[in-house]
C-alpha positions in Angstrom: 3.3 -25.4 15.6 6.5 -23.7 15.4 8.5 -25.3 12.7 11.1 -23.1 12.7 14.5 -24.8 12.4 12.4 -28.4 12.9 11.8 -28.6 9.1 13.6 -28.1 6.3 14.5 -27.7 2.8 16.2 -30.3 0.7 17.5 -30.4 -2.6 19.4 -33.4 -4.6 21.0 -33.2 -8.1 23.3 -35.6 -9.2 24.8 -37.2 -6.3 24.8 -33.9 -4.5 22.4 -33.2 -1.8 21.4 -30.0 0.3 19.7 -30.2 3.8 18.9 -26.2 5.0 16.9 -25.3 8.1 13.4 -23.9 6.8 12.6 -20.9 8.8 9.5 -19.2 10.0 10.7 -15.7 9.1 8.3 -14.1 11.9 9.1 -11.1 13.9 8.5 -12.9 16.9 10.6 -15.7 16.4 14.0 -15.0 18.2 16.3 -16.4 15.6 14.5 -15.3 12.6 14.2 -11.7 13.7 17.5 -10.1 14.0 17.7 -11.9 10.4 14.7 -10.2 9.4 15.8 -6.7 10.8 19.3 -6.9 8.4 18.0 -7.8 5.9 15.0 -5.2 5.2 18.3 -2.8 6.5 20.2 -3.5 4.0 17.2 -3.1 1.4 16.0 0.4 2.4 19.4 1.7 3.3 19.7 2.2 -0.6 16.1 3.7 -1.1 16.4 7.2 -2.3 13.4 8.2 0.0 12.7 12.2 0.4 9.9 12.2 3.5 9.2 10.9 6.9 5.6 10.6 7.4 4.0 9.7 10.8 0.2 9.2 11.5 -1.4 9.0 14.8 -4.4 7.2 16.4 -7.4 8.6 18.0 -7.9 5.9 20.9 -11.5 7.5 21.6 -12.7 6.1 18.2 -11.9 2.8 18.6 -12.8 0.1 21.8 -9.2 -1.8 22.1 -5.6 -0.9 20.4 -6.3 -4.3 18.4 -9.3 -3.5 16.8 -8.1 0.0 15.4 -5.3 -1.8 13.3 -7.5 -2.9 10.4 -9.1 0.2 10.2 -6.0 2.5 10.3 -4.6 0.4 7.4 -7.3 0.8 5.3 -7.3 4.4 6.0 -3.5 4.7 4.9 -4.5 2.9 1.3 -6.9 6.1 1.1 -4.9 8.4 2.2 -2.3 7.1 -0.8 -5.0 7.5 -3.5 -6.0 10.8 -2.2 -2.3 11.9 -2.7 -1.9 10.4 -5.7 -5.2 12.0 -7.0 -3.7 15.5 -5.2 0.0 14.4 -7.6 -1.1 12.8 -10.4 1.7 13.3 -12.3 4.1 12.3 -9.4 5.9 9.7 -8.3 4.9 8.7 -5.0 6.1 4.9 -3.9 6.2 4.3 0.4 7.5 2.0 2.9 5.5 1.7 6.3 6.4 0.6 9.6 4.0 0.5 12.5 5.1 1.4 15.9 2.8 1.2 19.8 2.6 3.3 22.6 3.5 2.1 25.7 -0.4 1.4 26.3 -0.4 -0.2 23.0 -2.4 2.2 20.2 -0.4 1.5 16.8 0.8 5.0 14.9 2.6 4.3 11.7 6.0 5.9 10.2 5.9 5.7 6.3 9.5 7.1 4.3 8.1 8.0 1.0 9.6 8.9 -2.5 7.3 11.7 -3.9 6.2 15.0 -4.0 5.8 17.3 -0.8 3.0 17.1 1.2 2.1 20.4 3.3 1.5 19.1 6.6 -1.7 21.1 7.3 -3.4 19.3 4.2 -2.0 15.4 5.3 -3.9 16.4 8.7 -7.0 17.1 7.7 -7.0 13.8 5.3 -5.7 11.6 7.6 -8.7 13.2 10.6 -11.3 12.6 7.6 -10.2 9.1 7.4 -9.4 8.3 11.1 -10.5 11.0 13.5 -6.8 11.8 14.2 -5.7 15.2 13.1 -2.1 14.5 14.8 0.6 14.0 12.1 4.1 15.0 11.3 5.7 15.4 8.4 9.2 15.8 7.6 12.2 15.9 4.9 14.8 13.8 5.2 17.7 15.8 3.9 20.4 12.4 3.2 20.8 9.3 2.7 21.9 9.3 6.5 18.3 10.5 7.4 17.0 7.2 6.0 19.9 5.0 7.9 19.1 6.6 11.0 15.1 6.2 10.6 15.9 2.6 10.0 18.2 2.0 12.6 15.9 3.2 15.2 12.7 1.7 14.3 13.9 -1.6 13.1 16.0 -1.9 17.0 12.3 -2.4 18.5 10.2 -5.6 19.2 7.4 -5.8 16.3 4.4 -3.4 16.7 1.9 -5.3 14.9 -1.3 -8.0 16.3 -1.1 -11.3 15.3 -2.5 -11.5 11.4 -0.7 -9.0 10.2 2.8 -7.4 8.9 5.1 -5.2 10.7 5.8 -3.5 7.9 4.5 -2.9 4.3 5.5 -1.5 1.2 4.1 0.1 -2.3 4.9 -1.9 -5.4 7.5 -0.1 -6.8 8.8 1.6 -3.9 12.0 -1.4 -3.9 12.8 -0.3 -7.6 10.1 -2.7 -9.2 10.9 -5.5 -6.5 8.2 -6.4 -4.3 8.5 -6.3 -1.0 8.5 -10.4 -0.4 11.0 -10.8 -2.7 13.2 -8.9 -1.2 13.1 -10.1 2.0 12.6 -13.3 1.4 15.0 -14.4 -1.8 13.4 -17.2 -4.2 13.4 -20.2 -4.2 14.0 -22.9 -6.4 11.2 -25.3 -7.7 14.0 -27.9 -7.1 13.6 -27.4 -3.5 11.4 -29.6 -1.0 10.3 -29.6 2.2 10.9 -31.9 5.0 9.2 -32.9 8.0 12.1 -33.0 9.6 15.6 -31.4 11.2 19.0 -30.8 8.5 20.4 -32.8 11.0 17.9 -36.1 10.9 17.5 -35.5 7.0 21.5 -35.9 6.8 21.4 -39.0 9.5 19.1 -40.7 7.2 21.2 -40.1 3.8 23.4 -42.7 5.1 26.6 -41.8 6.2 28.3 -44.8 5.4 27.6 -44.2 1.9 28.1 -40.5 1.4 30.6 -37.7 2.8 28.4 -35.2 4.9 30.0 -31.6 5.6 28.3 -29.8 7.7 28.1 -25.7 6.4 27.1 -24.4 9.0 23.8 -22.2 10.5 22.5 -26.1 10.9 22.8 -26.5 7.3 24.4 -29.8 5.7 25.7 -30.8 2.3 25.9 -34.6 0.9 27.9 -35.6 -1.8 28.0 -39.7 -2.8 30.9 -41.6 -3.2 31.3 -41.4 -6.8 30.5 -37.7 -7.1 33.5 -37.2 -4.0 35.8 -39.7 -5.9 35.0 -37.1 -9.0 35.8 -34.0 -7.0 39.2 -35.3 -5.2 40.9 -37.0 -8.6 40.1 -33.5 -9.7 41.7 -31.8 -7.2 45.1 -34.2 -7.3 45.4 -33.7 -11.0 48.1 -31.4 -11.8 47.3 -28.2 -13.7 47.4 -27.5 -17.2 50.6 -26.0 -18.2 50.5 -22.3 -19.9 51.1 -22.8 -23.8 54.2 -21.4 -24.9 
């Protein structure tokens, strides 16, 4: 079922009540993914990343472009410990993006902050791991680098089967945020959800009783008689003077 937009989150303190569209925040979904894409934009366009990293797939090794993805992400938590075992006392924190063919076999681009890898040595991990000596290593010289990597993989459709993310991350690579929280804010406890639209949640708060503003992005905010009464004598009573 896609609830995207149909549910939503509600919140009510005092006389004051919320109604916001819950979303689906999938890749597929055409509202939430152009969200999706400025927001992890706007997160990695401040990473101080150092490397462009692409691994490959060998298509002979595996029957369908489906059935190599669990395999080749397995392989890249390896390859990780086998650099990190190579660097122990380096830093080496990652952010990966999977990308398709046009006949569908996944490869993988991963911006890392970390030591330097010689390319020759990545290769013959990754064709241990995977059977797929193709890889391509390569230092990104700016911050513009890392704008333009970003740019031009996050402008595709998502690259990933059904079960799993587009994109993933190493724990610390966001400066000790994880990657959820970054692209998806918390949320209160105070928060509910409802089996139902902003819209019908507001119809049902009863109009007659309360002011209802809408705030846009199919969002709505009640506030009860009292609590508006509040708010306007507020706003008519004249301001303090300065002391002299």
């Amino acid at each position: 079922m896609n609830y995207c937009g149909a549910w939503s989150l509600v919140k009510d303190e005092d006389g004051l009540k919320t109604a916001v569209p819950l979303r689906c925040h999938s890749w597929s979904c055409p509202y939430c993914a152009p969200r999706l894409k400025k927001r992890l934009f706007v997160a990695l366009r401040g990473t101080d990343a150092t490397t462009l990293l692409t691994l490959t797939c060998n298509p002979a090794r595996w029957p369908s472009p489906a059935a190599s993805f669990r395999p080749l992400s397995v392989a890249i938590n390896h390859l990780v410990k086998r650099i990190r075992r190579l660097c122990p006392s380096a830093e080496f924190e990652y952010f990966a993006i999977w990308e398709s063919t046009k006949r569908g076999w996944p490869h993988v681009h991963i911006i890392f902050r970390g030591p330097f890898l010689p390319q020759q040595w990545v290769s013959q991990q990754w064709y241990e791991l995977t059977g797929a000596p193709i890889v391509d290593v390569r230092f990104l010289h700016s911050p513009s680098d890392v704008t333009s990597f970003i740019a031009s993989y996050l402008a595709k459709a998502p690259s990933a089967p059904k079960g799993f993310k587009r994109y993933r991350s190493s724990r610390h690579f966001f400066k000790n945020r994880p990657a959820a929280e970054v692209m998806r804010p918390h949320c209160s406890a105070r928060w509910t959800i409802v089996q139902a639209s902003p819209l019908a949640v507001a119809q049902g708060w009863g109009w007659a009783q309360m002011y209802v503003v809408p705030l846009g992005g199919g969002a709505f905010l009640g506030i009860d008689a009292a609590r508006a009464a509040s708010i306007i004598e507020h706003l008519r009573s004249p301001p303090l003077s300065e002391s002299a």
